[in-house]
Each structure stands twice: as C-alpha cells, then as structure tokens.
mmCIF file of the N, C-alpha and C atoms, coordinates in Angstrom:
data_MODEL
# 
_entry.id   MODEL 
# 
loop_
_atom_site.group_PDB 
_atom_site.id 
_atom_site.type_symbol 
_atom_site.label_atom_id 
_atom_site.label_alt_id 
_atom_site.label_comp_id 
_atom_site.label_asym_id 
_atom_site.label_entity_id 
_atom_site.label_seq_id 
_atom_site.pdbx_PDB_ins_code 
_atom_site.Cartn_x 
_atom_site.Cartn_y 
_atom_site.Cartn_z 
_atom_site.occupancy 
_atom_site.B_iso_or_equiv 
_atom_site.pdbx_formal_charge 
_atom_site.auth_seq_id 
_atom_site.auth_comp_id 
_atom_site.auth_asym_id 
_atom_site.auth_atom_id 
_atom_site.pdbx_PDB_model_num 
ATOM 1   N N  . UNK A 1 1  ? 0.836  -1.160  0.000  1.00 0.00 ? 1  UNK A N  1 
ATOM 2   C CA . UNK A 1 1  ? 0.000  0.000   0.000  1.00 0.00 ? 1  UNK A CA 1 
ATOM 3   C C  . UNK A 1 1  ? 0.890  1.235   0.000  1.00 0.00 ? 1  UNK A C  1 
ATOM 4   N N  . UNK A 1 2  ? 0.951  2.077   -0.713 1.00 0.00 ? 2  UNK A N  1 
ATOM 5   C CA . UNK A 1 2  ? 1.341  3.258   -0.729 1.00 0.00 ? 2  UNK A CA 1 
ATOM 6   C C  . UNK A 1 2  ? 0.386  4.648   -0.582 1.00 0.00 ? 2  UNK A C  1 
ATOM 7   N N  . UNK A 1 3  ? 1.431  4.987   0.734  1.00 0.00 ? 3  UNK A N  1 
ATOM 8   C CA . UNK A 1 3  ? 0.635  6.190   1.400  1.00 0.00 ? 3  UNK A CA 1 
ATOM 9   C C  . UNK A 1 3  ? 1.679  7.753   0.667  1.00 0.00 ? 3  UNK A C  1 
ATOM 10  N N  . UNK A 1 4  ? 0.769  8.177   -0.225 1.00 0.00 ? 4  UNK A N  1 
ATOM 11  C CA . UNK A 1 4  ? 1.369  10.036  -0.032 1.00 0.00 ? 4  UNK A CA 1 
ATOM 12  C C  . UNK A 1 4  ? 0.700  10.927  0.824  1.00 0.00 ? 4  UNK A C  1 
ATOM 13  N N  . UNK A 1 5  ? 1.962  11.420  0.944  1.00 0.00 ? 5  UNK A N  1 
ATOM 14  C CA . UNK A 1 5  ? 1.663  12.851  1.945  1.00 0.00 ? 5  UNK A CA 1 
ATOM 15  C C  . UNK A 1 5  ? 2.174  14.347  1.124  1.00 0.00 ? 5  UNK A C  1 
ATOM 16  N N  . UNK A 1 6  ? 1.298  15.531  1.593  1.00 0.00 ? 6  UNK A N  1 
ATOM 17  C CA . UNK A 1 6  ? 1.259  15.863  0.855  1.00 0.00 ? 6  UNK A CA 1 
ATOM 18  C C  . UNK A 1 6  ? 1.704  16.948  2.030  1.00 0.00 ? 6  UNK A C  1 
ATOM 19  N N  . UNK A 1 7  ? 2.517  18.451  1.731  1.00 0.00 ? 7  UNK A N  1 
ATOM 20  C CA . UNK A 1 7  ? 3.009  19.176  2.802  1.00 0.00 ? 7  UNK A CA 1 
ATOM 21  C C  . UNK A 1 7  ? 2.638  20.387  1.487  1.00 0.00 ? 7  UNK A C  1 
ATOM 22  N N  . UNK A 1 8  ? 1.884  21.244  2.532  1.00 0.00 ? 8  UNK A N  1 
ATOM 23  C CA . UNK A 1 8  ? 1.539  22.884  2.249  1.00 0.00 ? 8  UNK A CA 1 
ATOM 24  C C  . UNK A 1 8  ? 2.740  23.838  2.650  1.00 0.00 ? 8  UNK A C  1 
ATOM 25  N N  . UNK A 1 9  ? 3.185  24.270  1.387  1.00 0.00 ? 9  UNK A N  1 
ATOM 26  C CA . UNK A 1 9  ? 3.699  25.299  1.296  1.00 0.00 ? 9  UNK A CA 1 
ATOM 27  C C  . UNK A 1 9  ? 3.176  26.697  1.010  1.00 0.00 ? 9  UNK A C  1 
ATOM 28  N N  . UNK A 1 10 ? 3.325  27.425  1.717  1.00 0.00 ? 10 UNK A N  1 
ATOM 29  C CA . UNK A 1 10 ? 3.079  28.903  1.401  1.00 0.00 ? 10 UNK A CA 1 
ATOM 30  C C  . UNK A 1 10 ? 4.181  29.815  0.808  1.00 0.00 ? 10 UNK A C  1 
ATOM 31  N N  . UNK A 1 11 ? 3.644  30.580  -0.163 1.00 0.00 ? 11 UNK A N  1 
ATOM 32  C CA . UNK A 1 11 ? 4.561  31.579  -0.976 1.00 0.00 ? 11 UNK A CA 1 
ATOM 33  C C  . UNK A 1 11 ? 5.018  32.203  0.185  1.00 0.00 ? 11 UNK A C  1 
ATOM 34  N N  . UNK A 1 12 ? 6.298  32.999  -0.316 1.00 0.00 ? 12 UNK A N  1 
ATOM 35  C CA . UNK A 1 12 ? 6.796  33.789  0.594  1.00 0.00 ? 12 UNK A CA 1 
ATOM 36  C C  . UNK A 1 12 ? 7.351  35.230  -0.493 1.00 0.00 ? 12 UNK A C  1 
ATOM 37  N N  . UNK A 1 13 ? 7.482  36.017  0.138  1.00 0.00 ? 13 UNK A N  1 
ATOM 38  C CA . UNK A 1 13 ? 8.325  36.821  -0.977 1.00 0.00 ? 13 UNK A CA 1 
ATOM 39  C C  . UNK A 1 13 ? 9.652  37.000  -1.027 1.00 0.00 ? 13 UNK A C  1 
ATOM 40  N N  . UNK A 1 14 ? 10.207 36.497  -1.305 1.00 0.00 ? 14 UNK A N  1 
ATOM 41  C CA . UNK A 1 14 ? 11.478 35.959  -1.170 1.00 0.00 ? 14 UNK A CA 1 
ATOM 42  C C  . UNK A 1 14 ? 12.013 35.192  -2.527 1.00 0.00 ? 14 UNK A C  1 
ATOM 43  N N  . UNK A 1 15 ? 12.096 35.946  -3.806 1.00 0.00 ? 15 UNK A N  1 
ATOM 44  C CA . UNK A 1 15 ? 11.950 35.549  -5.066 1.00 0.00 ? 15 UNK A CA 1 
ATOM 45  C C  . UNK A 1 15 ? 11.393 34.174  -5.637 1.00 0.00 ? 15 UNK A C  1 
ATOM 46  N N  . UNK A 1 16 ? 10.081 33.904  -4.664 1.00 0.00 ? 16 UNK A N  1 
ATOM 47  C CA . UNK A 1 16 ? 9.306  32.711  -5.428 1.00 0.00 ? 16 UNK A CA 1 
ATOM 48  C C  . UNK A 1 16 ? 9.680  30.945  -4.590 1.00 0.00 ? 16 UNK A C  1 
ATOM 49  N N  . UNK A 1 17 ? 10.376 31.721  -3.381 1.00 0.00 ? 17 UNK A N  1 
ATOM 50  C CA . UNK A 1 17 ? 10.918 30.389  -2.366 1.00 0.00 ? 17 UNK A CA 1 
ATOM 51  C C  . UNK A 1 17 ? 9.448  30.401  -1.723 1.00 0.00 ? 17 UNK A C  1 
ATOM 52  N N  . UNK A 1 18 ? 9.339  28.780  -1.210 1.00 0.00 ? 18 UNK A N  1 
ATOM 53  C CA . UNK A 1 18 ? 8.322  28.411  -0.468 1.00 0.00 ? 18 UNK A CA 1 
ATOM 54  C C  . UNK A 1 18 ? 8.416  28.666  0.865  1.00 0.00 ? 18 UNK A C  1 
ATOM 55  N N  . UNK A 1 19 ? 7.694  28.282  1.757  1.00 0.00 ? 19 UNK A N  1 
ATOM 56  C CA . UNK A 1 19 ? 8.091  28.083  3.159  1.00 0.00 ? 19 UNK A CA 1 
ATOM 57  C C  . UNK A 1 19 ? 7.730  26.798  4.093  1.00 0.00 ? 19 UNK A C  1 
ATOM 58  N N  . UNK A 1 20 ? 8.209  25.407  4.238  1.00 0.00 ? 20 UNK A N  1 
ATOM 59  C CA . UNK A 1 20 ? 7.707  24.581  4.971  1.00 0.00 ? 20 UNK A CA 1 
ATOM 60  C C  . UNK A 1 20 ? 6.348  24.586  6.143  1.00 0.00 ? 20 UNK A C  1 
ATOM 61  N N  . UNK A 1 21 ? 5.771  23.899  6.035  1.00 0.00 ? 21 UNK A N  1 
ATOM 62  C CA . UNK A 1 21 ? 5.138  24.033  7.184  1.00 0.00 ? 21 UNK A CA 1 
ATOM 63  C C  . UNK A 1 21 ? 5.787  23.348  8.176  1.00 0.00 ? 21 UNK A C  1 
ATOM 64  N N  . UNK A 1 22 ? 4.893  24.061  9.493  1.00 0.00 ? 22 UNK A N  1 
ATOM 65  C CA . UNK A 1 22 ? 5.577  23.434  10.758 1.00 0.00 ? 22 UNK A CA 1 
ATOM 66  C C  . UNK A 1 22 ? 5.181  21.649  10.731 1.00 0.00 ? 22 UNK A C  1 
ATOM 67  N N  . UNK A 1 23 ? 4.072  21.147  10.111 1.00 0.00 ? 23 UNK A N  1 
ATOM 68  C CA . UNK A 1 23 ? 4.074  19.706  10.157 1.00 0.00 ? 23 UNK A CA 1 
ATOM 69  C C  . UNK A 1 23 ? 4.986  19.327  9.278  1.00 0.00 ? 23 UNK A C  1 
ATOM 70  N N  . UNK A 1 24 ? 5.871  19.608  8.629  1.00 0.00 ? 24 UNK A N  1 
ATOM 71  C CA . UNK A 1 24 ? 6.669  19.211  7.255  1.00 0.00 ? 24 UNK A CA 1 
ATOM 72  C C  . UNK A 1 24 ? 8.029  19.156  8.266  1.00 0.00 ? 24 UNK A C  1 
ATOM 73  N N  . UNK A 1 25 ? 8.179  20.537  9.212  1.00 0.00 ? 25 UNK A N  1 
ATOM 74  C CA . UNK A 1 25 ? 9.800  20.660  10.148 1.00 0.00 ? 25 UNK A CA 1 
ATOM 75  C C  . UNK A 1 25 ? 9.253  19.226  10.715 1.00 0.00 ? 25 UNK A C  1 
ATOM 76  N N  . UNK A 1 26 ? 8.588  19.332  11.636 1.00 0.00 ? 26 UNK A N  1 
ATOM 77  C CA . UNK A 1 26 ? 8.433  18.141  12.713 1.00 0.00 ? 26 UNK A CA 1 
ATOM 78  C C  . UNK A 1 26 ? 8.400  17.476  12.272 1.00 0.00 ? 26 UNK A C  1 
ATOM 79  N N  . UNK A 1 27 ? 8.044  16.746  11.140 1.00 0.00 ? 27 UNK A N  1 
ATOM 80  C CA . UNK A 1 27 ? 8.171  15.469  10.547 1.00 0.00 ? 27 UNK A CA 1 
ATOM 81  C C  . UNK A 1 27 ? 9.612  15.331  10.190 1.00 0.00 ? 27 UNK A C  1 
ATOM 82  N N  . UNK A 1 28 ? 10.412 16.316  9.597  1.00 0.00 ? 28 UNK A N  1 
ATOM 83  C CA . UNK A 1 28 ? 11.629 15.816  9.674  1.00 0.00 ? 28 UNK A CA 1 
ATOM 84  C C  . UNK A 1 28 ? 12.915 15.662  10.794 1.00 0.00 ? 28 UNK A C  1 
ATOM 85  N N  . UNK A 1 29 ? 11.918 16.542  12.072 1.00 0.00 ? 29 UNK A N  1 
ATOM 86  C CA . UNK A 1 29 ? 12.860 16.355  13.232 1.00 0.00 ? 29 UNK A CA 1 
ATOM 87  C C  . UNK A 1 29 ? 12.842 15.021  13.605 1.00 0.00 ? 29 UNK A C  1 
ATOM 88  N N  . UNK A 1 30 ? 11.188 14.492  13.582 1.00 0.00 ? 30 UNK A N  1 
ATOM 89  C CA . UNK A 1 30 ? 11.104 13.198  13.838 1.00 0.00 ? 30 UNK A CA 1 
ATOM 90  C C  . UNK A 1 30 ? 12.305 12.271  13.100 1.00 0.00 ? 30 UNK A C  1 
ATOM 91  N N  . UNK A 1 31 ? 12.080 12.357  12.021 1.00 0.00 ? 31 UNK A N  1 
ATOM 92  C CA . UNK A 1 31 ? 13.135 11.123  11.450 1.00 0.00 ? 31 UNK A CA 1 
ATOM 93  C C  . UNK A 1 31 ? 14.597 11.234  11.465 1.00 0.00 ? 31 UNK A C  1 
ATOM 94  N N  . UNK A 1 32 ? 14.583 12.718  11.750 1.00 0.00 ? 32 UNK A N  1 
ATOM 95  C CA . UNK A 1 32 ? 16.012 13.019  11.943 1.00 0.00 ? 32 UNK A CA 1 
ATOM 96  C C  . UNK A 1 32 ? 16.345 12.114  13.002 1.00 0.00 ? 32 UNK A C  1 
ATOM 97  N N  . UNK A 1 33 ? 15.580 12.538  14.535 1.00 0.00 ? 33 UNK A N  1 
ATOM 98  C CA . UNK A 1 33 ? 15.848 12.103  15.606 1.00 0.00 ? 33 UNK A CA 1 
ATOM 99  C C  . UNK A 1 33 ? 15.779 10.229  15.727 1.00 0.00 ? 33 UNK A C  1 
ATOM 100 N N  . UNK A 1 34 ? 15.115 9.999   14.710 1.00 0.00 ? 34 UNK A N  1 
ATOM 101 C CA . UNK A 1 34 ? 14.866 8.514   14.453 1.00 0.00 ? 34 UNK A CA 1 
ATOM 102 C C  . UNK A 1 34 ? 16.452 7.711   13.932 1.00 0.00 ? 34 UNK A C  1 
ATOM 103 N N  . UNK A 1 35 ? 16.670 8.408   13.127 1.00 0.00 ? 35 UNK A N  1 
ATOM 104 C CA . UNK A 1 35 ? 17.922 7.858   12.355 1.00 0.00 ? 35 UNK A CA 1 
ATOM 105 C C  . UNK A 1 35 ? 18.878 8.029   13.293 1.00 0.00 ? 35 UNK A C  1 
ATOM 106 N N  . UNK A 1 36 ? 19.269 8.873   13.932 1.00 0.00 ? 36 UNK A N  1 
ATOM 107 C CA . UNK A 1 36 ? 20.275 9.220   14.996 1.00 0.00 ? 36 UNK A CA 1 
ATOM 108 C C  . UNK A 1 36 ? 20.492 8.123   16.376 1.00 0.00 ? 36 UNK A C  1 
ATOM 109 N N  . UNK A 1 37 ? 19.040 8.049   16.926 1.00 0.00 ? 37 UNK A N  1 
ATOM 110 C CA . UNK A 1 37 ? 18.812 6.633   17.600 1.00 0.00 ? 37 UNK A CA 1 
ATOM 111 C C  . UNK A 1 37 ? 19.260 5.312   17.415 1.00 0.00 ? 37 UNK A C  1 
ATOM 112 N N  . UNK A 1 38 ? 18.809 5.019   15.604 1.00 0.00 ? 38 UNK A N  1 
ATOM 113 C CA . UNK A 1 38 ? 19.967 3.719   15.187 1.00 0.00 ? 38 UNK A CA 1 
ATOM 114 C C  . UNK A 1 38 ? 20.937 3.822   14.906 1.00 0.00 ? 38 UNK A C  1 
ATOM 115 N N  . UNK A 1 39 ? 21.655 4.964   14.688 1.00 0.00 ? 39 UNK A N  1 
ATOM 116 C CA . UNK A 1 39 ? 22.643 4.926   14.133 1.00 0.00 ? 39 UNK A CA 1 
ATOM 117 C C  . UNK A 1 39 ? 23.722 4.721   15.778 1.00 0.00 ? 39 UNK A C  1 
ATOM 118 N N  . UNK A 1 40 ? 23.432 5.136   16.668 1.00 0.00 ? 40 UNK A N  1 
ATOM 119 C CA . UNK A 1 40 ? 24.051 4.812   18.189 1.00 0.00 ? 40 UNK A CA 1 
ATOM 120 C C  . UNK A 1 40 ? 23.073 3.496   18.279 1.00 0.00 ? 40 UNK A C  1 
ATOM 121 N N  . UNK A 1 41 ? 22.302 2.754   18.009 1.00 0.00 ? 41 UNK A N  1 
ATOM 122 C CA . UNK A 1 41 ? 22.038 1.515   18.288 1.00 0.00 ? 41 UNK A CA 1 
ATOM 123 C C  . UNK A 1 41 ? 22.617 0.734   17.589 1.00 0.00 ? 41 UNK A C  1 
ATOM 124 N N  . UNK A 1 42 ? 22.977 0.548   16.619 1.00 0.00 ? 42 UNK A N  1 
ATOM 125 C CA . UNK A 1 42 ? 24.059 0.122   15.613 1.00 0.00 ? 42 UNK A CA 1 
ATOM 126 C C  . UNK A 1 42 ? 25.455 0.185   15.849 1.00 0.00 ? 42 UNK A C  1 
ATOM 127 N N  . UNK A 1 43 ? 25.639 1.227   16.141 1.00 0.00 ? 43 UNK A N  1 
ATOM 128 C CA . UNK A 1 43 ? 27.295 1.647   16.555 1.00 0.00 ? 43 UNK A CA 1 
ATOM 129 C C  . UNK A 1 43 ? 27.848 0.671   18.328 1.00 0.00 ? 43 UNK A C  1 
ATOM 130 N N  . UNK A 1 44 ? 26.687 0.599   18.893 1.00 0.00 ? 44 UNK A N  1 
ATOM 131 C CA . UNK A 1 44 ? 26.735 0.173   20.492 1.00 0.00 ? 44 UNK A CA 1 
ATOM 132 C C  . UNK A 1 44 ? 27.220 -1.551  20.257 1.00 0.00 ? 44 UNK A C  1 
ATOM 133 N N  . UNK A 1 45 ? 26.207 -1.855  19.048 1.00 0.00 ? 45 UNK A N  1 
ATOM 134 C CA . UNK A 1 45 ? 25.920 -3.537  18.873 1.00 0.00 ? 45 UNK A CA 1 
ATOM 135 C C  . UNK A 1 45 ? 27.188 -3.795  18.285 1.00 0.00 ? 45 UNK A C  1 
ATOM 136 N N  . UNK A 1 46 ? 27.624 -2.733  17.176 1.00 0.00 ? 46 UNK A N  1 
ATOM 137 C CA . UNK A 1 46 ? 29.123 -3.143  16.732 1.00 0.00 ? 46 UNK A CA 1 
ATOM 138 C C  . UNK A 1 46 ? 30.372 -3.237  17.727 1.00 0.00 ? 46 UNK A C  1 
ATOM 139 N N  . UNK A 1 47 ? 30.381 -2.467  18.389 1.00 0.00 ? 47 UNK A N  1 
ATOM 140 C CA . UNK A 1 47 ? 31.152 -2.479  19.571 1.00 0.00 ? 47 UNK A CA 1 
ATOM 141 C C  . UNK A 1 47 ? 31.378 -3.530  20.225 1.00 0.00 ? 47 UNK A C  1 
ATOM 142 N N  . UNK A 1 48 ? 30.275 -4.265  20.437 1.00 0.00 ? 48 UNK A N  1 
ATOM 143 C CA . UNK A 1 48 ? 30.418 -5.087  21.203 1.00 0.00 ? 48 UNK A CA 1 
ATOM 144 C C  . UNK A 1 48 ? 30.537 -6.614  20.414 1.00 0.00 ? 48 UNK A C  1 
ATOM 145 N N  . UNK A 1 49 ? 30.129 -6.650  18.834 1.00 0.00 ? 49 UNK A N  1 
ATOM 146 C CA . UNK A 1 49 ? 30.460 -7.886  18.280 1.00 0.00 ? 49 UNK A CA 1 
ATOM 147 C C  . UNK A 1 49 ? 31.711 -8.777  18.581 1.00 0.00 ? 49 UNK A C  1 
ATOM 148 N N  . UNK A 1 50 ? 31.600 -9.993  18.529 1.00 0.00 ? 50 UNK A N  1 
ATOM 149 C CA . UNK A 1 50 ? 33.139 -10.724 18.708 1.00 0.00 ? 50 UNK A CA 1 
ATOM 150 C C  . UNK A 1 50 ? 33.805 -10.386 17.674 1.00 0.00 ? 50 UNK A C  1 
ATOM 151 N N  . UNK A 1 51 ? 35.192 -10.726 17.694 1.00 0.00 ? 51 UNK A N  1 
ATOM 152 C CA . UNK A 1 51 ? 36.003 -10.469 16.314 1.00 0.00 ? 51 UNK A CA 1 
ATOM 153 C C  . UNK A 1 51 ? 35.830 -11.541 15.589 1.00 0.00 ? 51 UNK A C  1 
ATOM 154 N N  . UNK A 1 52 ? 34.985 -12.854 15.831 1.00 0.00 ? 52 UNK A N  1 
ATOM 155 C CA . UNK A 1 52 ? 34.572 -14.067 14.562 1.00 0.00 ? 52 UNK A CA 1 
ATOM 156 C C  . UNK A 1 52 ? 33.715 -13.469 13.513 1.00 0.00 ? 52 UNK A C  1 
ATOM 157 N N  . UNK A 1 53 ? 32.429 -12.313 14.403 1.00 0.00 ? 53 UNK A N  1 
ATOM 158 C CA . UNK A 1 53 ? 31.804 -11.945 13.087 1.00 0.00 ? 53 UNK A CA 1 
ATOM 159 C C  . UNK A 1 53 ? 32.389 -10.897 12.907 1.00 0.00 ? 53 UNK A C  1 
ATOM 160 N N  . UNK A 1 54 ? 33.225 -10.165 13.685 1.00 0.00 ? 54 UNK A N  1 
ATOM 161 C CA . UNK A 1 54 ? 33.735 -9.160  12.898 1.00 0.00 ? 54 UNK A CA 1 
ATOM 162 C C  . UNK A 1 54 ? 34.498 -9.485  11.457 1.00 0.00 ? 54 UNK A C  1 
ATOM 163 N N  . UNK A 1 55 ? 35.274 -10.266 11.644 1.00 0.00 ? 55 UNK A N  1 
ATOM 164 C CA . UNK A 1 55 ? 35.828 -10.993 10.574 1.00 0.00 ? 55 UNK A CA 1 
ATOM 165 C C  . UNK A 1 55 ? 34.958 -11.435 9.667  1.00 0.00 ? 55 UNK A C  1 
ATOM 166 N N  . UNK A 1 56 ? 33.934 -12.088 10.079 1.00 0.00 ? 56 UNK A N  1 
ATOM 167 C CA . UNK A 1 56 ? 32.882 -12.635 8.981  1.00 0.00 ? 56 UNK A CA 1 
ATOM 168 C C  . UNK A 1 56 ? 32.728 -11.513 7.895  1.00 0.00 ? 56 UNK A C  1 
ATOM 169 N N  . UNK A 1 57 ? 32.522 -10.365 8.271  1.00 0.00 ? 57 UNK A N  1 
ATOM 170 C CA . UNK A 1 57 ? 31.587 -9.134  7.685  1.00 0.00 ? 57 UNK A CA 1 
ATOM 171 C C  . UNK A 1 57 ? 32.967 -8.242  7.008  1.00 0.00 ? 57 UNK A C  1 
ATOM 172 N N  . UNK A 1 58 ? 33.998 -8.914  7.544  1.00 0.00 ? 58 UNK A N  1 
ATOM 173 C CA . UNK A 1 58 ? 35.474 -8.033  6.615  1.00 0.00 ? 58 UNK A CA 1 
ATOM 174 C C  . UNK A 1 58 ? 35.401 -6.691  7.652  1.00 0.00 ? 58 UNK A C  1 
ATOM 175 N N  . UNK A 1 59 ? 35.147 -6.210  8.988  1.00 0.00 ? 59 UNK A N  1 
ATOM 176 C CA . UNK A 1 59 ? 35.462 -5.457  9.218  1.00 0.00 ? 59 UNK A CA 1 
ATOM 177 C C  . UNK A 1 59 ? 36.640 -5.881  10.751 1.00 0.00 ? 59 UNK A C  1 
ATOM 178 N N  . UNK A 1 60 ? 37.935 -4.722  10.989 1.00 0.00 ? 60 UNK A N  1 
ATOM 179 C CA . UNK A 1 60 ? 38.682 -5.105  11.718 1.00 0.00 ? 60 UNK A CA 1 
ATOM 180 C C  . UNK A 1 60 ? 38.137 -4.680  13.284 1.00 0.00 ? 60 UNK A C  1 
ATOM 181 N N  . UNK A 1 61 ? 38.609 -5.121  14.661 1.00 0.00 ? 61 UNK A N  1 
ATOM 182 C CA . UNK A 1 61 ? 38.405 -4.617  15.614 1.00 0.00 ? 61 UNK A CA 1 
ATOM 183 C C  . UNK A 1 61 ? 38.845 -3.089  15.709 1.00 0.00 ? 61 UNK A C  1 
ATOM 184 N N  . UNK A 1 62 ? 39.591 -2.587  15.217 1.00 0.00 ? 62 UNK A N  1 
ATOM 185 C CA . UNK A 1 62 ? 40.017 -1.274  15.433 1.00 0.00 ? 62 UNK A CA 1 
ATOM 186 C C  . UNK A 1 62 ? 39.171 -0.503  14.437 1.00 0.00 ? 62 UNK A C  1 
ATOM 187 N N  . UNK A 1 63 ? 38.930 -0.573  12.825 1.00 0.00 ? 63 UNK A N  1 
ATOM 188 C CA . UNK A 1 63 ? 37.615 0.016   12.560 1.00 0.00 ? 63 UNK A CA 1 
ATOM 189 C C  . UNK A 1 63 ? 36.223 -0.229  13.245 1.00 0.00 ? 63 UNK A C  1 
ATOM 190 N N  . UNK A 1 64 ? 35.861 -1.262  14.124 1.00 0.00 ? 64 UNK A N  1 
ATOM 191 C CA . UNK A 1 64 ? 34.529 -0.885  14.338 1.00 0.00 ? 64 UNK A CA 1 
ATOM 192 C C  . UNK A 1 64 ? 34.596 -0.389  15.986 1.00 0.00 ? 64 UNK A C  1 
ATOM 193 N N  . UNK A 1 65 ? 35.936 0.071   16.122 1.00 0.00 ? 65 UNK A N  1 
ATOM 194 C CA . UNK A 1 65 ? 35.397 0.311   17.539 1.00 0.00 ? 65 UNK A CA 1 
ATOM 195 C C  . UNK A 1 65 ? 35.809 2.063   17.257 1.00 0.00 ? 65 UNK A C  1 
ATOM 196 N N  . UNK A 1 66 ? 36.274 2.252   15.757 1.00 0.00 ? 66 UNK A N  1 
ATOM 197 C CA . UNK A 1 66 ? 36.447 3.548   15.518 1.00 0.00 ? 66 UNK A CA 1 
ATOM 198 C C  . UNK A 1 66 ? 35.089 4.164   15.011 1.00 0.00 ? 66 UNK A C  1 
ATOM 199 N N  . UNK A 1 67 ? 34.661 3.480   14.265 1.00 0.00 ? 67 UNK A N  1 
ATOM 200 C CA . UNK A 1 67 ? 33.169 3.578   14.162 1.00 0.00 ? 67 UNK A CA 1 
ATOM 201 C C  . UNK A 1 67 ? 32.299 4.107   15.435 1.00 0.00 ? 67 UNK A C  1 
ATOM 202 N N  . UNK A 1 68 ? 32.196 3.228   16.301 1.00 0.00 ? 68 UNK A N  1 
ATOM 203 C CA . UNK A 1 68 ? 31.176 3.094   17.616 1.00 0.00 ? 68 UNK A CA 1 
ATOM 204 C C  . UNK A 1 68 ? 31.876 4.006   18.589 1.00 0.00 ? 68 UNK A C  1 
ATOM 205 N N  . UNK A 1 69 ? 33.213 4.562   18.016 1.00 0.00 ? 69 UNK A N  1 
ATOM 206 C CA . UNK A 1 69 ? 33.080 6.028   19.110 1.00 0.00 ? 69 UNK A CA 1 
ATOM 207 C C  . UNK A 1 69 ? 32.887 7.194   18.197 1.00 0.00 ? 69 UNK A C  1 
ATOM 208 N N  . UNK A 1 70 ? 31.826 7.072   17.042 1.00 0.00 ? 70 UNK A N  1 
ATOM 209 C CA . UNK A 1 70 ? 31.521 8.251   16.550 1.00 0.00 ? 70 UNK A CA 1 
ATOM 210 C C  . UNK A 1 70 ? 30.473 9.049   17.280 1.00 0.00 ? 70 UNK A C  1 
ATOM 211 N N  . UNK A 1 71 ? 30.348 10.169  17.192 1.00 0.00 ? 71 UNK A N  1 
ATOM 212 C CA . UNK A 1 71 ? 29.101 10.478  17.465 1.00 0.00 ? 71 UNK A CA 1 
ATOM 213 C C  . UNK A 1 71 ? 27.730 10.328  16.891 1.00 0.00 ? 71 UNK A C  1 
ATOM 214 N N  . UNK A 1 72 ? 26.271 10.091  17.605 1.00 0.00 ? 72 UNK A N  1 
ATOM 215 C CA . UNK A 1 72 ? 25.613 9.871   16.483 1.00 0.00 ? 72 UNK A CA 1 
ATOM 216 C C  . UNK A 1 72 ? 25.132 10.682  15.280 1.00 0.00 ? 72 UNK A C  1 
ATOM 217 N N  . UNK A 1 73 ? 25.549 11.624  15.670 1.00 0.00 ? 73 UNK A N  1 
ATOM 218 C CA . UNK A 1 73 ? 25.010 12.667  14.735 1.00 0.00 ? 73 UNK A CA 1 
ATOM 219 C C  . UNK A 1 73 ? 25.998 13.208  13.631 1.00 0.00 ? 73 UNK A C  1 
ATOM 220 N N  . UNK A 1 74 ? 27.130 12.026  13.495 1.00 0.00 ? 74 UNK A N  1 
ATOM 221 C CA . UNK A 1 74 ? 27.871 12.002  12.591 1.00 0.00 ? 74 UNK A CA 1 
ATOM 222 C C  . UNK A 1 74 ? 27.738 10.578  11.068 1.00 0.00 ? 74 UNK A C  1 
ATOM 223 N N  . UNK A 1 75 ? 27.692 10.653  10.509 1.00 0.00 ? 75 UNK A N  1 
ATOM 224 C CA . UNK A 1 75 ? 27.711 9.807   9.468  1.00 0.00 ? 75 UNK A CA 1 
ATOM 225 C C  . UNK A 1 75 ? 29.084 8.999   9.343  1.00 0.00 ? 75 UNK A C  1 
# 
C-alpha cells in the first residue's frame, strides 16, 4: 500500500521560495531524531560484536570500535 503525503507550502516573498510548514519541520525532526537513535544503536551492537563476526563481515576490531566512538550525529 502506498501512502502520499502531501506538505503545504506557502509563498513567501522571497523571489518565489516556499516556506515549509511546521508539520513538514516536525516530521523531519522526527526522522532526523529517528535515524540518529539507530545509528548509536548500531554503533553500540558493533562495539560489542566478537572479532569471529567481525571478521565474517570483513570489518577489523580497530575500525569498528572507531566507528562506535563516533558520534551519532555524525555519518
């Protein structure tokens, strides 16, 4: 099933730029804040993998523990 959503923009005068609505920000704080959550839930679980699957997956102990001290709000 595919759901669209549809976000109201209002003109602005500002050579023909729109302006988000506030349900359009919050929806993307939401997912912002969503992605940020796994991305430190992900980073925590790598951390703590053994080095058998680390190895499995081709990554070394010193990249994933360089990884999992990123911040989350880093890529």
């Amino acid at each position: 099933m595919t759901t669209h959503t549809h976000t109201l923009q209002t003109p602005c005068s500002h050579g023909g730029r729109t302006r988000r609505s506030s349900a359009d920000t919050f929806g993307r704080l939401l997912r912002t804040l969503a992605l940020w959550h796994e991305r430190a839930r992900q980073r925590r679980a790598l951390a703590v993998l053994p080095d058998e699957l680390l190895k499995d997956i081709g990554v070394s102990r010193a990249d994933a523990m360089r990884e999992a001290g990123k911040p989350f709000w880093k890529a």
